[in-house]
C-alpha positions in Angstrom: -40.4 -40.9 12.7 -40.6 -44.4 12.1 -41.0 -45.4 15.9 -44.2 -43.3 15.3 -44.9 -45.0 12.2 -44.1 -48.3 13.5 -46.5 -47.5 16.6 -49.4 -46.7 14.2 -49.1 -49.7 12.4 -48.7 -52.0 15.9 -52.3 -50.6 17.1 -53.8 -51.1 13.6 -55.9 -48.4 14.3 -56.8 -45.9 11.3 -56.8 -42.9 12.6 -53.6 -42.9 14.8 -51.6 -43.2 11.2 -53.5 -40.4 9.7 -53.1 -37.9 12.6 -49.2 -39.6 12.9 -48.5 -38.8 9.6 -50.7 -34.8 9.3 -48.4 -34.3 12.5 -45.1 -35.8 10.7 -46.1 -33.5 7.1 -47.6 -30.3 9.2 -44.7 -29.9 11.3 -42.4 -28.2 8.2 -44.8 -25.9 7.3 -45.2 -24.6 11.2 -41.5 -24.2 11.3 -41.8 -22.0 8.1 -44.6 -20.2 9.4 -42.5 -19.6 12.7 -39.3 -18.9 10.6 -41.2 -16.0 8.3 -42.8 -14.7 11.5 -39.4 -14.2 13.7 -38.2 -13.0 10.2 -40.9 -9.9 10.7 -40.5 -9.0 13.9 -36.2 -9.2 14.4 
């Protein structure tokens, strides 16, 4: 997480943090998503 960070910050550019950090925040909410899915199904 903070490699990515890190990374972001390195190549100064904008738009890598932003989609860095959507990916880092979105990434809980898919594994919910998945989680209430399997939750269905099984």
């Amino acid at each position: 997480m903070n490699a990515i960070l890190q990374a972001a910050a390195e190549s100064g550019s904008v738009t890598d943090f932003l989609v860095a950090t959507a990916v880092l925040f979105s990434l809980p909410l898919v594994v919910l998503l998945l989680g209430r899915l399997f939750e269905q199904f099984f």
